[in-house]
C-alpha positions in Angstrom: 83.4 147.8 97.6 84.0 149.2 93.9 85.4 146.1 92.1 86.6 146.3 88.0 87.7 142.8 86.7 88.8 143.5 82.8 88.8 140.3 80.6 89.6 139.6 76.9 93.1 140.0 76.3 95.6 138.1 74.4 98.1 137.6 71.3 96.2 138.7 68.2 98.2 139.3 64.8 98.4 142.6 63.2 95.2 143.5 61.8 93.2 141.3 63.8 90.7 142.5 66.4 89.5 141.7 69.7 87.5 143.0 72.5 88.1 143.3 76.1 85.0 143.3 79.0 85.4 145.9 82.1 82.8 143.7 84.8 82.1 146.7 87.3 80.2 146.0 91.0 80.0 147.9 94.1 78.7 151.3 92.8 75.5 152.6 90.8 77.2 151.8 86.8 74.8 153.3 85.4 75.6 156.9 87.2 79.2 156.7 86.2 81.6 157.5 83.3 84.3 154.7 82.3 87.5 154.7 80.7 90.2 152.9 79.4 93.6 153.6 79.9 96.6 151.3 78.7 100.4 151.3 79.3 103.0 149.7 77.1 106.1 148.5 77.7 108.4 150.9 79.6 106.4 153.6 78.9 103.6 155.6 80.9 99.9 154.9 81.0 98.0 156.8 78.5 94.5 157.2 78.6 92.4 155.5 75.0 88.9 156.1 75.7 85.6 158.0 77.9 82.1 157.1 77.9 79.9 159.0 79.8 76.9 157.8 81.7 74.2 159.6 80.5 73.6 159.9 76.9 76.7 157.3 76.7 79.0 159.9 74.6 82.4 158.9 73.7 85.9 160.3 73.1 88.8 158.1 71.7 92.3 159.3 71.7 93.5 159.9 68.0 95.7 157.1 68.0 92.5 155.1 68.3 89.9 157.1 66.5 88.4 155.0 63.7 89.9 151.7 64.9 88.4 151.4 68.7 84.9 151.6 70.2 84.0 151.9 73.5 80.4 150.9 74.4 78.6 150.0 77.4 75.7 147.8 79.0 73.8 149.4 82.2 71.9 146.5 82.3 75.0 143.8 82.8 77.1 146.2 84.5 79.5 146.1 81.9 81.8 148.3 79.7 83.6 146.9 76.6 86.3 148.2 74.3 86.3 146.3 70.9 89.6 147.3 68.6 90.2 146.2 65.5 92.8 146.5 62.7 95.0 146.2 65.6 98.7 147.3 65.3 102.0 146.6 67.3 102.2 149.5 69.1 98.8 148.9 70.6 100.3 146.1 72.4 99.9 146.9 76.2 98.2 146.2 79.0 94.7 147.6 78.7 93.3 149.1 82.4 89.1 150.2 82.6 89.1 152.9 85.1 85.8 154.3 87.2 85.2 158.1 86.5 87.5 160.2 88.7 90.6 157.5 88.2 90.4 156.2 91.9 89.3 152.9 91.1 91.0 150.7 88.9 91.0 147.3 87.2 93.6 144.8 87.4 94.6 145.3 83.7 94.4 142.9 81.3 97.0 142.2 78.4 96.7 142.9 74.6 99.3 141.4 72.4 99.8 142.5 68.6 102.7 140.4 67.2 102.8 138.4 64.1 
């Protein structure tokens, strides 16, 4: 069965960095697109980032653009998200999602606080 275990979160100050691991099994990786998605407090999820699976283009949502990067390794079955010059409002919990949104991680939390 499709499994997506992120990893990597955590209290980081402003301006610091960090980056989270999407582990993917149970389906072809290589043959899929992968996003991230995050939702912060009280608010709705709101997708942050697409990479496709073929030539491995990218799209960022523009309150990321510059600061995040998405990337991804076929051969470890694994897609990453490294952001720096983190702020407070990027504080949320951070979800990789399989292309067509049906499957899911367990999310993983990103603190920015000082």
């Amino acid at each position: 069965q499709v499994q997506l275990v992120e990893s990597g979160g955590g209290l980081v100050q402003p301006g610091g960095s960090l980056r989270l691991s999407c582990a993917a099994s149970g389906f072809t990786f290589s043959s899929y697109a992968m996003s991230w998605v995050h939702q912060a407090p009280g608010k709705g999820l709101e997708w942050v980032s697409d990479i496709n699976s073929g030539d491995g283009s990218t799209v960022y949502a523009d309150s990321v653009k510059g600061r995040f990067t998405i990337s991804r390794d076929n051969a470890k079955n694994t897609s990453y998200l490294q952001m720096n010059s983190l702020k407070s409002e990027d504080t949320a919990a951070y979800y990789c999602v399989l292309e067509g949104w049906d499957y899911w991680g367990q999310g993983t939390q990103v603190t920015v606080s000082s």
